[in-house]
N, CA and C atoms as an extended XYZ file, in Angstrom:
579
Properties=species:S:1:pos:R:3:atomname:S:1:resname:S:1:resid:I:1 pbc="F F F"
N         0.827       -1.194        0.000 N   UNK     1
C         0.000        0.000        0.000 CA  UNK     1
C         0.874        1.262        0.000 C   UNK     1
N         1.995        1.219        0.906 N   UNK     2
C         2.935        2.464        0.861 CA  UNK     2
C         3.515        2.751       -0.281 C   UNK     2
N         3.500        1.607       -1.172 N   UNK     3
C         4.488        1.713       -2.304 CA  UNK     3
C         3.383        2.082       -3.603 C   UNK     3
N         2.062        2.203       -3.367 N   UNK     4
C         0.967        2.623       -4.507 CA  UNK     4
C         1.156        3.689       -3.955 C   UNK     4
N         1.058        4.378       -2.439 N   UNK     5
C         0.955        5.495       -2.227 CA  UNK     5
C         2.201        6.660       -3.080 C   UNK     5
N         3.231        5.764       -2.491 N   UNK     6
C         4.281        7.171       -3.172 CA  UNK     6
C         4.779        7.455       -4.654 C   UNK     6
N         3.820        5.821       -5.462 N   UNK     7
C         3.796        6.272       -6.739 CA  UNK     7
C         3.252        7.347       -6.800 C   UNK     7
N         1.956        7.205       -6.713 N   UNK     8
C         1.131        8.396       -6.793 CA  UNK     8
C         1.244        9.629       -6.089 C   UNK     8
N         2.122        9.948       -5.187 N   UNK     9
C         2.157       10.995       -4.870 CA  UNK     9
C         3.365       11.478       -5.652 C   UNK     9
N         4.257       10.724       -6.888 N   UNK    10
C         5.459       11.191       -7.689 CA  UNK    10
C         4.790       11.666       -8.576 C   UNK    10
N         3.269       10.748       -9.339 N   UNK    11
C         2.584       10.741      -10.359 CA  UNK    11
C         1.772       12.544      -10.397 C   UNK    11
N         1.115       12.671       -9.112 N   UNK    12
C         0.090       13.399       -9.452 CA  UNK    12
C         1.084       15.013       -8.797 C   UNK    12
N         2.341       14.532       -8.280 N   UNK    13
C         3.071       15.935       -7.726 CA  UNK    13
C         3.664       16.488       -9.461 C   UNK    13
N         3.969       15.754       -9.670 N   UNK    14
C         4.437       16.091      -11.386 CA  UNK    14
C         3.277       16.798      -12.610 C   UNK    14
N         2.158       16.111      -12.261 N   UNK    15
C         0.820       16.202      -12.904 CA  UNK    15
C         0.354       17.968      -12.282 C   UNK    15
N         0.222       18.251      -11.264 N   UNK    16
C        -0.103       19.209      -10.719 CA  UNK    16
C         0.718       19.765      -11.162 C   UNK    16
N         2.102       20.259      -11.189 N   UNK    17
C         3.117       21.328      -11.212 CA  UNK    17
C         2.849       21.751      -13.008 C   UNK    17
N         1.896       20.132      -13.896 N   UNK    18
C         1.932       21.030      -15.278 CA  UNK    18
C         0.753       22.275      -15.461 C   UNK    18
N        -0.214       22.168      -14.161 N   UNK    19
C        -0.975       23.185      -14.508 CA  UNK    19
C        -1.001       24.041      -14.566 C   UNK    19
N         0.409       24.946      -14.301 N   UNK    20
C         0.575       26.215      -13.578 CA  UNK    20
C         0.148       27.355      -14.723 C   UNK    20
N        -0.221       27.255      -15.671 N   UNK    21
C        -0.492       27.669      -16.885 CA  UNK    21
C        -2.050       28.777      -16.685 C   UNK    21
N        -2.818       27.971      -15.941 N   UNK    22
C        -4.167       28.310      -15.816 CA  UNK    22
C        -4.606       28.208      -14.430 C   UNK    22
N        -3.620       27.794      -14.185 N   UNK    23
C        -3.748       27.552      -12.476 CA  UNK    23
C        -4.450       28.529      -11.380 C   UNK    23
N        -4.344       30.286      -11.838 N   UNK    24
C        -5.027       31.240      -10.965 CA  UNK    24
C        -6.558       30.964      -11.877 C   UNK    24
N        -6.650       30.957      -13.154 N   UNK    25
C        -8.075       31.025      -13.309 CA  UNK    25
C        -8.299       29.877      -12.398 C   UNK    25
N        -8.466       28.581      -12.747 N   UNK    26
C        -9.054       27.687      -11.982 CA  UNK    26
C        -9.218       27.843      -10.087 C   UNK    26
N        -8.137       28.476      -10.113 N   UNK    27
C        -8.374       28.812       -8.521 CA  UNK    27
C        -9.513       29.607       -8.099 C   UNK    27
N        -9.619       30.662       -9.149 N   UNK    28
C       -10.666       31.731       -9.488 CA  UNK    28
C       -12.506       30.413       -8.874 C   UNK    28
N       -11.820       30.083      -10.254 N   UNK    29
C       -13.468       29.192      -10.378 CA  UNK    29
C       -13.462       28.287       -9.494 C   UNK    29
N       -12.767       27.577       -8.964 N   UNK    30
C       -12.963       26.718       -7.328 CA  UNK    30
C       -13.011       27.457       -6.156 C   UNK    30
N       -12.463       28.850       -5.840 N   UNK    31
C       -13.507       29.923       -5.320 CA  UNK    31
C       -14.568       29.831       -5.038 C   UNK    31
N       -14.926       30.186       -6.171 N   UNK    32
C       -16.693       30.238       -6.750 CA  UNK    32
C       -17.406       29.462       -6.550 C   UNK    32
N       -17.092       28.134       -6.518 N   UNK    33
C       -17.700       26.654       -6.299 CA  UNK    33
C       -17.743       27.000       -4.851 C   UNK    33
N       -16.420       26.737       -4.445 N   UNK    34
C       -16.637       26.684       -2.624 CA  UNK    34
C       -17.877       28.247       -2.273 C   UNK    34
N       -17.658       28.580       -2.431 N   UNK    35
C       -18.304       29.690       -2.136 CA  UNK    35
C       -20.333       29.520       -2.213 C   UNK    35
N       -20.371       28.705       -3.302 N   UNK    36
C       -21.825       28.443       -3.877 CA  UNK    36
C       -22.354       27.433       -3.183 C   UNK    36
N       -20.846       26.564       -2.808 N   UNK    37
C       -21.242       25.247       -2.289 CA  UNK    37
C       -21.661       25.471       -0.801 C   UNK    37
N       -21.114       26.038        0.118 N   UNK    38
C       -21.434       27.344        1.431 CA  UNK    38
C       -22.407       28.001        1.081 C   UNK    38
N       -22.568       28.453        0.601 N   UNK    39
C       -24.354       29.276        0.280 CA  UNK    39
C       -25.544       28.416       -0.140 C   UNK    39
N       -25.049       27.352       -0.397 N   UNK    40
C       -26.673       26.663       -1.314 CA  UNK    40
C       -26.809       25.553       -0.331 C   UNK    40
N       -26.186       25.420        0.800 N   UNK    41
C       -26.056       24.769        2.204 CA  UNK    41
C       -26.397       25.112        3.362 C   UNK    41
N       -27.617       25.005        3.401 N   UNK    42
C       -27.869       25.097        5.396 CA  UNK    42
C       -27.053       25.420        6.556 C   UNK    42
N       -26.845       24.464        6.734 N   UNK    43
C       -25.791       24.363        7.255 CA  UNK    43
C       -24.977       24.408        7.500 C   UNK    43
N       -23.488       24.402        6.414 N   UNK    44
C       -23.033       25.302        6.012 CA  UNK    44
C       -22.628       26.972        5.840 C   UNK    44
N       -23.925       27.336        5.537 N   UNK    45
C       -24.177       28.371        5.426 CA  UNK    45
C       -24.400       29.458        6.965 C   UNK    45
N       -24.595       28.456        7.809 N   UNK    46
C       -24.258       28.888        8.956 CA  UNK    46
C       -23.325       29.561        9.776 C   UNK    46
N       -22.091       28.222        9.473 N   UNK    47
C       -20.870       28.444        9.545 CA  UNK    47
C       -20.260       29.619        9.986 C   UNK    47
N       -19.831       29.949       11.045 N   UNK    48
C       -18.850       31.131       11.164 CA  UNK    48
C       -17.231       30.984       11.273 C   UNK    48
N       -16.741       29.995       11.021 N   UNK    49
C       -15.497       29.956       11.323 CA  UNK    49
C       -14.793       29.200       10.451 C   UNK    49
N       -13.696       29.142        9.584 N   UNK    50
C       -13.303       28.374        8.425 CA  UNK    50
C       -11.878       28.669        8.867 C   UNK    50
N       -10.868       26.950        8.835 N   UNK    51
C       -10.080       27.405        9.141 CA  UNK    51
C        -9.115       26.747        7.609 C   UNK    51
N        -8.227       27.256        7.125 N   UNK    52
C        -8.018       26.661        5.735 CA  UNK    52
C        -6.265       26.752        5.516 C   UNK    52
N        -5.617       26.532        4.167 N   UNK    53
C        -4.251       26.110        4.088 CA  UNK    53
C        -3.910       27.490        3.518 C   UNK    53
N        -2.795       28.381        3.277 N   UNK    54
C        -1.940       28.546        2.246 CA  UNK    54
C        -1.065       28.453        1.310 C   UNK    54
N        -1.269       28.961        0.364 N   UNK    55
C        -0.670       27.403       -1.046 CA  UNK    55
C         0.292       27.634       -0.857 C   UNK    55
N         1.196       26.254       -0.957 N   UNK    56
C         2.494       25.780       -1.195 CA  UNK    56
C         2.352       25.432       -2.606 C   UNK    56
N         3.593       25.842       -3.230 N   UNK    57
C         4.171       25.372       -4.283 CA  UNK    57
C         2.831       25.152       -5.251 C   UNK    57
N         2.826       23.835       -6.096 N   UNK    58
C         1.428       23.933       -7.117 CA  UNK    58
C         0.365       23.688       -6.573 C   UNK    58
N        -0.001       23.505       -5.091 N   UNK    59
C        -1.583       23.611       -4.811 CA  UNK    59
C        -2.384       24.691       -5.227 C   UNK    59
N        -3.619       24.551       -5.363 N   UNK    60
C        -4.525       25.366       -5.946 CA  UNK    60
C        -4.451       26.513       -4.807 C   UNK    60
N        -4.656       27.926       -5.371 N   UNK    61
C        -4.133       29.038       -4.784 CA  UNK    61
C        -5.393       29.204       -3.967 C   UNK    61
N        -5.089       29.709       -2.517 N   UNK    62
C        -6.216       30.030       -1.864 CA  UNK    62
C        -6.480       31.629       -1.800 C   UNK    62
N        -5.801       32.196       -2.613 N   UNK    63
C        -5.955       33.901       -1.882 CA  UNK    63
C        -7.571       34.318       -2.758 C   UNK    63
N        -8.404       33.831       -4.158 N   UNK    64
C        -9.385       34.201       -4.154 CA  UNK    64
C       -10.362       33.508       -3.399 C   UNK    64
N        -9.966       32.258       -2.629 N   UNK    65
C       -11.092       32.259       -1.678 CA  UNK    65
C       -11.332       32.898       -0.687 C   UNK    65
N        -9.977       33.151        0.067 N   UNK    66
C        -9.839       34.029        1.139 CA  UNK    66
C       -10.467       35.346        0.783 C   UNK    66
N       -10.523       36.064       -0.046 N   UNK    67
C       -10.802       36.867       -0.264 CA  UNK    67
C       -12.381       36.993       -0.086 C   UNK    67
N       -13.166       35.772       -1.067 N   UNK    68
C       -14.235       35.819       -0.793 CA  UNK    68
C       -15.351       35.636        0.266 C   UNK    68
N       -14.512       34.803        1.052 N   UNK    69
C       -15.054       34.168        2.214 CA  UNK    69
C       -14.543       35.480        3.310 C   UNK    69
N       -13.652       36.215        3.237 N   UNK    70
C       -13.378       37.547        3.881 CA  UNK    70
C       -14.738       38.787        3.692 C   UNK    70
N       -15.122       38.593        2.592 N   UNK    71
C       -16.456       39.742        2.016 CA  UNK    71
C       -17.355       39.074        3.001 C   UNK    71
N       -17.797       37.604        2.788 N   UNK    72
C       -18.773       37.310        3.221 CA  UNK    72
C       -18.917       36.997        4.849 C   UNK    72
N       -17.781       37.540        5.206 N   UNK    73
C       -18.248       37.765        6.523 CA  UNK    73
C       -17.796       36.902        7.890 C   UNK    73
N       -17.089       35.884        7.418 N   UNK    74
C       -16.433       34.146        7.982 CA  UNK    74
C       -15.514       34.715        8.497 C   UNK    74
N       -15.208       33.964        9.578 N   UNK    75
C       -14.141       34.437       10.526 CA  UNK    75
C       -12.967       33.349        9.590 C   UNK    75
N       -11.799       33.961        9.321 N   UNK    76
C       -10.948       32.864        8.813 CA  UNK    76
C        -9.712       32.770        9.461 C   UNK    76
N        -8.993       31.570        9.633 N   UNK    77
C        -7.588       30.849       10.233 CA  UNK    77
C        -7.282       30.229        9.441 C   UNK    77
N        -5.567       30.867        9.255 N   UNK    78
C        -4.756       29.890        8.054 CA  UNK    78
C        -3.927       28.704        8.871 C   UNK    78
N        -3.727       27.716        8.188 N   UNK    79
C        -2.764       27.082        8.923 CA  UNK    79
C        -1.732       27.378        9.265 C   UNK    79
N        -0.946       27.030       10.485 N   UNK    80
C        -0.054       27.608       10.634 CA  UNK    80
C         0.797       26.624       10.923 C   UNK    80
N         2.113       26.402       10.724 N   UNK    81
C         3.104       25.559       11.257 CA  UNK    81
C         3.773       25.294       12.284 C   UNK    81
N         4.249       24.727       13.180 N   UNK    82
C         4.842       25.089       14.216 CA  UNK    82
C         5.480       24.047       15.113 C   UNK    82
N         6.548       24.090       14.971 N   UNK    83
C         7.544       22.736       15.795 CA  UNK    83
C         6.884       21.467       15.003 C   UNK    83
N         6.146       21.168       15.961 N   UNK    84
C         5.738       19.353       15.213 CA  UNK    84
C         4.461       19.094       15.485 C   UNK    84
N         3.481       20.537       14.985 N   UNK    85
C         2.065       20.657       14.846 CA  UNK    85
C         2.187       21.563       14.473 C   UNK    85
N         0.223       21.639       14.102 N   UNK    86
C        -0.479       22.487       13.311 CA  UNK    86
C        -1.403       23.190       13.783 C   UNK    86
N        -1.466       24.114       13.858 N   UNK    87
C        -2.398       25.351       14.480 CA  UNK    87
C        -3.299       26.404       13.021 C   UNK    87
N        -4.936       26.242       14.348 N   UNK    88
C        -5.028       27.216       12.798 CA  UNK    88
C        -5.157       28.868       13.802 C   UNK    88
N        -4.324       29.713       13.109 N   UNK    89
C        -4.375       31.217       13.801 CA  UNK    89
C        -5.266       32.170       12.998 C   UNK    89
N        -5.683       32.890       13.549 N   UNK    90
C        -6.768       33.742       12.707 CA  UNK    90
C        -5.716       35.171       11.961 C   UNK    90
N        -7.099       34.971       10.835 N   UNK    91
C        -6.173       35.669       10.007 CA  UNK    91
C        -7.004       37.202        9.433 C   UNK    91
N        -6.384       37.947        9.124 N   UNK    92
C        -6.764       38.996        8.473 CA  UNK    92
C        -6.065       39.595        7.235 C   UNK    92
N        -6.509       40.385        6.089 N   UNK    93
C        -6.154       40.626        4.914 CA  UNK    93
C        -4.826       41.529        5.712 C   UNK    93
N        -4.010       41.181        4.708 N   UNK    94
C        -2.217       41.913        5.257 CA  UNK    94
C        -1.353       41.412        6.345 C   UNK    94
N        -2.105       40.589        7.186 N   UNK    95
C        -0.842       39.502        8.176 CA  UNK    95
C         0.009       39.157        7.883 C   UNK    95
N         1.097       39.416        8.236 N   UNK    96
C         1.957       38.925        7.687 CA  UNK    96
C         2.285       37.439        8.003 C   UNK    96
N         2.757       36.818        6.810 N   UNK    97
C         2.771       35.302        6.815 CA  UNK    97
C         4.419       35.099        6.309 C   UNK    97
N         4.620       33.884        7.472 N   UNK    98
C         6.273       33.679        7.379 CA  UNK    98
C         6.402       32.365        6.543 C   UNK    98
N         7.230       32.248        5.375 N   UNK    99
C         6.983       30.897        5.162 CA  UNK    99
C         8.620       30.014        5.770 C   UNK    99
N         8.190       28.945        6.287 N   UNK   100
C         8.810       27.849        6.956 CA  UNK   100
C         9.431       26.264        6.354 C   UNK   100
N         9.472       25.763        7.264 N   UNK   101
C        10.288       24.430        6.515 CA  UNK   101
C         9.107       23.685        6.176 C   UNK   101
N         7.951       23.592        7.234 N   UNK   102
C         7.139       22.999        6.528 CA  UNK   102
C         5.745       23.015        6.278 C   UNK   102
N         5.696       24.742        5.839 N   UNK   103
C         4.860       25.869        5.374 CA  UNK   103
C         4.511       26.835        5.561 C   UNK   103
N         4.170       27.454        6.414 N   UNK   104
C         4.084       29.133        6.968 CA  UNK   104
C         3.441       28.993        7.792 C   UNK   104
N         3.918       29.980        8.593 N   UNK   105
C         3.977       30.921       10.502 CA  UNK   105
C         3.306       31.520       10.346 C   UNK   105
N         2.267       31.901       11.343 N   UNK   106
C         1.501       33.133       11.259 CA  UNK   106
C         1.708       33.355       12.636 C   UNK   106
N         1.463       34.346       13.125 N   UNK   107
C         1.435       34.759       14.838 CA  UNK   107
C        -0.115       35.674       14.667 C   UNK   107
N        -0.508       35.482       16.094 N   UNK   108
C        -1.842       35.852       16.299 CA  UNK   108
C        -2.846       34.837       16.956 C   UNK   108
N        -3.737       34.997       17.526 N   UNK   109
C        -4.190       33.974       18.438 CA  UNK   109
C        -4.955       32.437       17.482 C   UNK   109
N        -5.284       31.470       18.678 N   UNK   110
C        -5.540       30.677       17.502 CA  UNK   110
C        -7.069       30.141       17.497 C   UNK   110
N        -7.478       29.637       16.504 N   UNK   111
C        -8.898       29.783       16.417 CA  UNK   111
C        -9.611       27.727       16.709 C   UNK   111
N       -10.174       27.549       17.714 N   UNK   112
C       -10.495       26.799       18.033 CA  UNK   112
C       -11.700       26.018       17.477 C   UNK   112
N       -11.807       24.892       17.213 N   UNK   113
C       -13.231       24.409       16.574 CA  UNK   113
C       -13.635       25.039       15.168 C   UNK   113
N       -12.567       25.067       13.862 N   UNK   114
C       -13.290       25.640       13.222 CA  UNK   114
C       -14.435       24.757       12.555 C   UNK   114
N       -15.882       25.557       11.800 N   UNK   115
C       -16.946       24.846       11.438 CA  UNK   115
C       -16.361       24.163       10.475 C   UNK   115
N       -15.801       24.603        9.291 N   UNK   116
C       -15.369       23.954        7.829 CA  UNK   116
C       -13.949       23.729        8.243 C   UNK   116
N       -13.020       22.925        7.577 N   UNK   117
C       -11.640       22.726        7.361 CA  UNK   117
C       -11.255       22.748        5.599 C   UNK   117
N       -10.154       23.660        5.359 N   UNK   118
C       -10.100       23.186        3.955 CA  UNK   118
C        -8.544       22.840        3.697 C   UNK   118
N        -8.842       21.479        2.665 N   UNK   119
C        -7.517       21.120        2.886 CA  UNK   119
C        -6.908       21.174        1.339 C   UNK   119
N        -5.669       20.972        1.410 N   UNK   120
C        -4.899       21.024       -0.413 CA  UNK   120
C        -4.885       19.214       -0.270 C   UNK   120
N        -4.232       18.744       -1.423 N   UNK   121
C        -4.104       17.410       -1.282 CA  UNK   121
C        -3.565       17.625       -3.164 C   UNK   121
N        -2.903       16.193       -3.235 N   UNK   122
C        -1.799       15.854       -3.873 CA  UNK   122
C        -2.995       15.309       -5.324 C   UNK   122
N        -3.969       14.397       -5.095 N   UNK   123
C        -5.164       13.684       -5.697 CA  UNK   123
C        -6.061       13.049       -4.522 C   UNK   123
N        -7.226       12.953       -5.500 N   UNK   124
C        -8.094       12.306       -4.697 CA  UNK   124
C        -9.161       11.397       -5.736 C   UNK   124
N        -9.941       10.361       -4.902 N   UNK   125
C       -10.555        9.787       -5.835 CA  UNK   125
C       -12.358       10.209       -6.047 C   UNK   125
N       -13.183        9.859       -6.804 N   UNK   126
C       -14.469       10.014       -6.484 CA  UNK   126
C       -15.380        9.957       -5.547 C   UNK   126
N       -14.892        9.396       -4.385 N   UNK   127
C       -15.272        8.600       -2.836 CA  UNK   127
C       -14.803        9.742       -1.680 C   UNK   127
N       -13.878       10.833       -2.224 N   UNK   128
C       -13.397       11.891       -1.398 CA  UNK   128
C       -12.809       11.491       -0.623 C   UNK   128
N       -11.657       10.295       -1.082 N   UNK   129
C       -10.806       10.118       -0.144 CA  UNK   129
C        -9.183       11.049       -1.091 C   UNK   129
N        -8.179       11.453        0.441 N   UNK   130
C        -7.286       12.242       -0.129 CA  UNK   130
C        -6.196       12.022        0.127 C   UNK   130
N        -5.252       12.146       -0.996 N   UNK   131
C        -3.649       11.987       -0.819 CA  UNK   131
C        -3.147       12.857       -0.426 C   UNK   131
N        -2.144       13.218        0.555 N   UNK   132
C        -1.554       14.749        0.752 CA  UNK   132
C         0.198       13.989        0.223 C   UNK   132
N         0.922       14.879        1.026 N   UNK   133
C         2.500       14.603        0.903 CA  UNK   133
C         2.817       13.859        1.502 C   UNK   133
N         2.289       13.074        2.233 N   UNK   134
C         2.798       12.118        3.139 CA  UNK   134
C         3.050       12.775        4.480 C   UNK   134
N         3.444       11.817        5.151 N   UNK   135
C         3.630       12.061        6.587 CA  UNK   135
C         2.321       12.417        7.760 C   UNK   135
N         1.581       12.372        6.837 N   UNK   136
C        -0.234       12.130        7.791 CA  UNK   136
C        -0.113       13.383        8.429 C   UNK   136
N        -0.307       14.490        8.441 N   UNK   137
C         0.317       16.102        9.162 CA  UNK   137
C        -1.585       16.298        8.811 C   UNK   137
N        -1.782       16.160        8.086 N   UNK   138
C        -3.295       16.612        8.092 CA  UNK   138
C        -4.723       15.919        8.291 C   UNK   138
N        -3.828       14.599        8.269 N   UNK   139
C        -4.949       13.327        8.888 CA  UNK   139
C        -5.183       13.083       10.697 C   UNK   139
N        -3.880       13.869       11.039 N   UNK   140
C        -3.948       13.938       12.459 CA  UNK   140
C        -4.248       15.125       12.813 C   UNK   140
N        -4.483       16.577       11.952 N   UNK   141
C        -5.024       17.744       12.429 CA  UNK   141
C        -6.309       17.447       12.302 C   UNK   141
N        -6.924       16.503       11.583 N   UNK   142
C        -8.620       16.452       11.267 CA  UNK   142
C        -9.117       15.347       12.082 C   UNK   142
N        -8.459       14.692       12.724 N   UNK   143
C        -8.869       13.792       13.912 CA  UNK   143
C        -9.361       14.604       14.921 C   UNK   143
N        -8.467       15.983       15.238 N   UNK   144
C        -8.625       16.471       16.322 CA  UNK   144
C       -10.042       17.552       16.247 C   UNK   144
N       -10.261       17.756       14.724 N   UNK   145
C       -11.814       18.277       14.596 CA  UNK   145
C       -12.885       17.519       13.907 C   UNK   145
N       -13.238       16.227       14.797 N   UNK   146
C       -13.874       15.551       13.941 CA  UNK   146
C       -15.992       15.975       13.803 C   UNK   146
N       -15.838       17.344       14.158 N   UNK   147
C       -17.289       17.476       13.766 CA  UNK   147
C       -17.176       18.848       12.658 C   UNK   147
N       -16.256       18.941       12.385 N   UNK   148
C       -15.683       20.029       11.213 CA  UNK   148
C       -15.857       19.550       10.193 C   UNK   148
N       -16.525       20.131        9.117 N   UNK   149
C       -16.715       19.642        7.531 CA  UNK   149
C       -15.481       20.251        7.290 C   UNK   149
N       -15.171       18.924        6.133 N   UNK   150
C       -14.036       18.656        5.664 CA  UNK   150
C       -13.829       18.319        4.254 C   UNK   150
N       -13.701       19.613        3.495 N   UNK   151
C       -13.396       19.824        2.158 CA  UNK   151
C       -11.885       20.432        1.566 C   UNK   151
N       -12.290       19.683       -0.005 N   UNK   152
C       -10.330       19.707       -0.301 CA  UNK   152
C       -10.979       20.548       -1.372 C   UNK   152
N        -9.739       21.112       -1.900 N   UNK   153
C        -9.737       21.844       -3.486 CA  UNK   153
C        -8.688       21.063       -4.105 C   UNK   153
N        -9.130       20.815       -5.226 N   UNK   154
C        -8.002       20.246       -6.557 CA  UNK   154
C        -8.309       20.814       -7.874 C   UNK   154
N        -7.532       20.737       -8.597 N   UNK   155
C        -7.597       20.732       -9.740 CA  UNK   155
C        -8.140       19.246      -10.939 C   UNK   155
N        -8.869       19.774      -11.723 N   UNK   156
C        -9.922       17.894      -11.543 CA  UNK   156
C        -8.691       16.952      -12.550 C   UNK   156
N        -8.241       17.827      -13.103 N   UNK   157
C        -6.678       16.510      -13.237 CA  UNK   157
C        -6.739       15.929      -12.753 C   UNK   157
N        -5.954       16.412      -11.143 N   UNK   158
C        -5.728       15.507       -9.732 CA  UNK   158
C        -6.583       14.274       -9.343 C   UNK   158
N        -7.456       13.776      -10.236 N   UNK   159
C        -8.581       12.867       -9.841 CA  UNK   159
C        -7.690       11.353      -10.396 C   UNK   159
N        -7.381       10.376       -9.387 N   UNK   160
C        -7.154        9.088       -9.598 CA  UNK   160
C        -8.388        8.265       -9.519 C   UNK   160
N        -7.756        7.175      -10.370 N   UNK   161
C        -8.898        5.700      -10.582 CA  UNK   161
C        -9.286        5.880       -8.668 C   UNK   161
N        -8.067        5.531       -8.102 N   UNK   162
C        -7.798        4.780       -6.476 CA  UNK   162
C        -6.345        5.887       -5.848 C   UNK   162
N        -7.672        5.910       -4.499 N   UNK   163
C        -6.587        6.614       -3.882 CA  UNK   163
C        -5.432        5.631       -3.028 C   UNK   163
N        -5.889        4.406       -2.594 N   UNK   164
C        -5.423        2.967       -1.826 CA  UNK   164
C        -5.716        3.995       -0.160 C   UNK   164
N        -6.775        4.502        0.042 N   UNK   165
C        -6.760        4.594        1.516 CA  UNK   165
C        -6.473        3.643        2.448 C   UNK   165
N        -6.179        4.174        3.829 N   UNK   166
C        -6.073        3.258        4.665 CA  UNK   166
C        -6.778        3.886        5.959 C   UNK   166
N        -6.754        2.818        6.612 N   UNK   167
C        -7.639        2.968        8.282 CA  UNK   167
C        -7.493        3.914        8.858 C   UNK   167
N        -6.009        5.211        8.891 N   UNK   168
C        -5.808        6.040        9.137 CA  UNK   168
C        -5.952        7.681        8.160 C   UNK   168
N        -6.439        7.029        7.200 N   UNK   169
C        -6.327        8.786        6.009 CA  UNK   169
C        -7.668        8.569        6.895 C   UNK   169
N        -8.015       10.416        6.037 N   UNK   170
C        -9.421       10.888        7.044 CA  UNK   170
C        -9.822       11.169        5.538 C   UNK   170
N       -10.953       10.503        5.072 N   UNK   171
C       -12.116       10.995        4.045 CA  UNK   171
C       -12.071       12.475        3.854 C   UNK   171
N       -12.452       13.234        2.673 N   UNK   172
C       -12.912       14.441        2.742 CA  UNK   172
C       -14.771       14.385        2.984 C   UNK   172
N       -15.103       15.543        3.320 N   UNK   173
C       -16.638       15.467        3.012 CA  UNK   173
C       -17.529       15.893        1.692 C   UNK   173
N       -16.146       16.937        1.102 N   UNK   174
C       -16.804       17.297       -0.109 CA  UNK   174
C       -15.488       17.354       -0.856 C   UNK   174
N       -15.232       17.441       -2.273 N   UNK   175
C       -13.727       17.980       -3.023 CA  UNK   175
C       -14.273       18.487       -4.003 C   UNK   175
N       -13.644       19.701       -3.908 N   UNK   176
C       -14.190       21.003       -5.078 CA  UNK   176
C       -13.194       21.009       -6.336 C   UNK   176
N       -13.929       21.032       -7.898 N   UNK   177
C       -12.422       21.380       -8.752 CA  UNK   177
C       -12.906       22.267       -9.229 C   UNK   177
N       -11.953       22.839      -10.432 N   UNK   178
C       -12.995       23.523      -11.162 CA  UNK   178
C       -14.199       23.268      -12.104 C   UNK   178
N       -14.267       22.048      -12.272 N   UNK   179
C       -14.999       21.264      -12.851 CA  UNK   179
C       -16.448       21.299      -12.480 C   UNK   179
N       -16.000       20.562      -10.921 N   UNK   180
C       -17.644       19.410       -9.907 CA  UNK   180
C       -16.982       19.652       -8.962 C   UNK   180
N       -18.096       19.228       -8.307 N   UNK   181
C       -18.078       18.853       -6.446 CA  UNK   181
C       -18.272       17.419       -6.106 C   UNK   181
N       -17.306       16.872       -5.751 N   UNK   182
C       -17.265       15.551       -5.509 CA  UNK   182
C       -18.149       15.711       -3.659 C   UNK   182
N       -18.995       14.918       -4.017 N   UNK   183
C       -19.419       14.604       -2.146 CA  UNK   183
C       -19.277       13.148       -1.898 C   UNK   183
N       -19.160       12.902       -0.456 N   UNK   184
C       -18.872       11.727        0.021 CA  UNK   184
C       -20.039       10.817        0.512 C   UNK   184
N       -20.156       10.371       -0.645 N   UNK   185
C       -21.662        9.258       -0.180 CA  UNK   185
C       -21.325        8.310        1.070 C   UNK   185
N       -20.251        8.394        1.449 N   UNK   186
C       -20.762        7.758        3.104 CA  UNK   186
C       -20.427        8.378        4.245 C   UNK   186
N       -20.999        9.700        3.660 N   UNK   187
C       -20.969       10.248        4.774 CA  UNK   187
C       -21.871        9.992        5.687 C   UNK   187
N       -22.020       10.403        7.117 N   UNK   188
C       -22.932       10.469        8.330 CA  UNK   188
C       -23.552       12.005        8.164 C   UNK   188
N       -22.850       12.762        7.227 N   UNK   189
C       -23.638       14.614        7.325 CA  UNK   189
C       -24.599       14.208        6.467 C   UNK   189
N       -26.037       14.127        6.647 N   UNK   190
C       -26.412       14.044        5.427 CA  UNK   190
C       -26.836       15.429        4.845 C   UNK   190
N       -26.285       16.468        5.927 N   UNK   191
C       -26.799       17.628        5.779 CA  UNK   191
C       -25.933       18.011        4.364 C   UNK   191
N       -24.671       17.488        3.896 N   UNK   192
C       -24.409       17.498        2.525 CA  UNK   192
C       -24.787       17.073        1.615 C   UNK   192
N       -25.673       16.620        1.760 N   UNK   193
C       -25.813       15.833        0.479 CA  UNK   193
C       -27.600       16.714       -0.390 C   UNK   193
């Protein structure tokens, strides 16, 4: 299983880095999705607190979501890095953000329980299960919010046959591309569906 895994994380890290071409539009339009997908949701739509990533390298860029989800009013926390965890600190337009060994610092207090989580990931399959870089850094930050909806952004390239999950990856609840919205038919929310 480890050894399907790090094919695919050679396969789809290579695959991602060719998009860089169109890469802000699509970020643009998976924005837009997340954004629609939060509004045309109950529940969701509730939501006051979103705590989410800043892009590294070819992940799909988060600054037009931030942006949008900043208009609309969401309290937002970027991830933040730190020794040998992950914190999400709240954020505001112009914070300054440090980037690190293994992704960026923010200072500022930190935001507890957020409602949504949004994560980057490497591929994922139709079932919303997700590959990151390895080392499980985000399968053990989403353990620790397990009543947090839990959505990825990709680029719909990024979509494998099989992700080869295991007992320890954490499902997404929804994965946005620019394409579709993948939801997770086994989920327990059925408030997504």
């Amino acid at each position: 299983m480890t050894r399907k895994k790090s094919y695919l994380r050679k396969v789809f890290l290579k695959k991602r880095k060719t998009i860089s071409i169109n890469s802000y539009q699509y970020s643009e339009l998976i924005a837009n999705k997340l954004m629609c997908f939060i509004n045309s949701n109950p529940i969701l739509k509730k939501s006051k607190k979103l705590g989410i990533y800043w892009q590294l390298g070819s992940e799909v860029n988060t600054k037009p979501a931030l942006a949008a989800l900043n208009d609309y009013g969401m309290k937002i926390a970027i991830l933040s890095s730190e020794k040998k965890s992950f914190k999400f600190r709240k954020w505001m337009p112009n914070k300054n953000i440090k980037k690190n060994k293994l992704g960026y610092k923010l200072e500022g207090p930190i935001m507890e329980s957020p409602d949504i989580i949004v994560c980057p990931l490497l591929c994922f399959d139709k079932d919303c299960n997700r590959l990151g870089r390895g080392g499980g850094h985000y399968d053990r930050l989403l353990r620790s919010y397990p009543k947090s909806t839990k959505i990825g952004l990709a680029y719909s390239q990024q979509l494998a046959k099989e992700v080869y999950s295991e007992k320890h990856d954490i499902q997404m609840d929804a994965i946005i591309t620019e394409k579709k919205i993948y939801l997770n038919q086994n989920d327990s929310k059925e408030s997504l569906k």
